[in-house]
N, C-alpha and C positions, 0 to 999 in steps of 0.2 A: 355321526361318528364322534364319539368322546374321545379329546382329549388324552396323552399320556401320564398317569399322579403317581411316578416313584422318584425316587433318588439316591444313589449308587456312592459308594467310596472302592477306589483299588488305587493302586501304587502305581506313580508315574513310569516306574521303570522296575518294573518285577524281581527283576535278575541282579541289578546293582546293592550296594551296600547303602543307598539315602534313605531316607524316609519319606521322601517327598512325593504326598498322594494329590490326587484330583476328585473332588466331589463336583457329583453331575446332581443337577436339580431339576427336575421336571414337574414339583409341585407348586401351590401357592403359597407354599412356606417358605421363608427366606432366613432365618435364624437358624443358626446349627450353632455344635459346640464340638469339637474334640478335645480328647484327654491322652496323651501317650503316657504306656502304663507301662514299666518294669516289674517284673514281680508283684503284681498288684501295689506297685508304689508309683504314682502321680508324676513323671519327671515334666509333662506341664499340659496346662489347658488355658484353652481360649476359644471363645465364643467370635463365629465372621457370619457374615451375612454373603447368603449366595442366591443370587435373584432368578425366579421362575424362565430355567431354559438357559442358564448359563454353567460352565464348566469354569468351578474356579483351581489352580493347581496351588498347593502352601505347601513350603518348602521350610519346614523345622525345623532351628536351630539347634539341638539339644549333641552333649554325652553321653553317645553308648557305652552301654555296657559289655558285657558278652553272652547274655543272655534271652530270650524270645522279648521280645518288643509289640506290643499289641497298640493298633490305635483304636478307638472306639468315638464314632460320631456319631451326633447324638440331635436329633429334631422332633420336638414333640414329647411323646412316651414310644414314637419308635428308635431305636439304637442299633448299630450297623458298624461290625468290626472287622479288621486287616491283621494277618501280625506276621512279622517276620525272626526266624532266626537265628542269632551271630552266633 
């Protein structure tokens, strides 16, 4: 029996107004990136490492706006997006 090779991003708390998601890793890839996008504008990115079978949770600093907020994490040439909103 093989192994599980995905890896998942959703919001730690759905229903609230944070931004603060958790990415699950089940691959042998440990390098990700997120990008939180207003408008298709950048308000920030940063690259963490999240090691095979760990759930890490990042809770991002930023200024909303009032408009849909999209985050987009990113491992490989696969990319995997969230967005909420205000």
């Amino acid at each position: 029996m093989s192994e599980p090779k995905w890896w998942a991003v959703h919001f730690s708390q759905a229903k609230d107004a944070s931004l603060n998601f958790t990415l699950e890793n089940y691959t042998d890839r440990k390098d990700f990136e997120y990008k939180i996008l207003e408008n298709e504008k950048v308000l920030k990115s940063e690259k963490i490492e999240v090691s095979k079978g760990e759930k890490k949770e990042i809770n991002p600093e930023i200024n909303l706006g009032n408009d849909k907020i999209i985050i987009q994490v990113i491992s490989g040439e696969e990319k995997r997006e969230i967005y909420k909103n205000f």
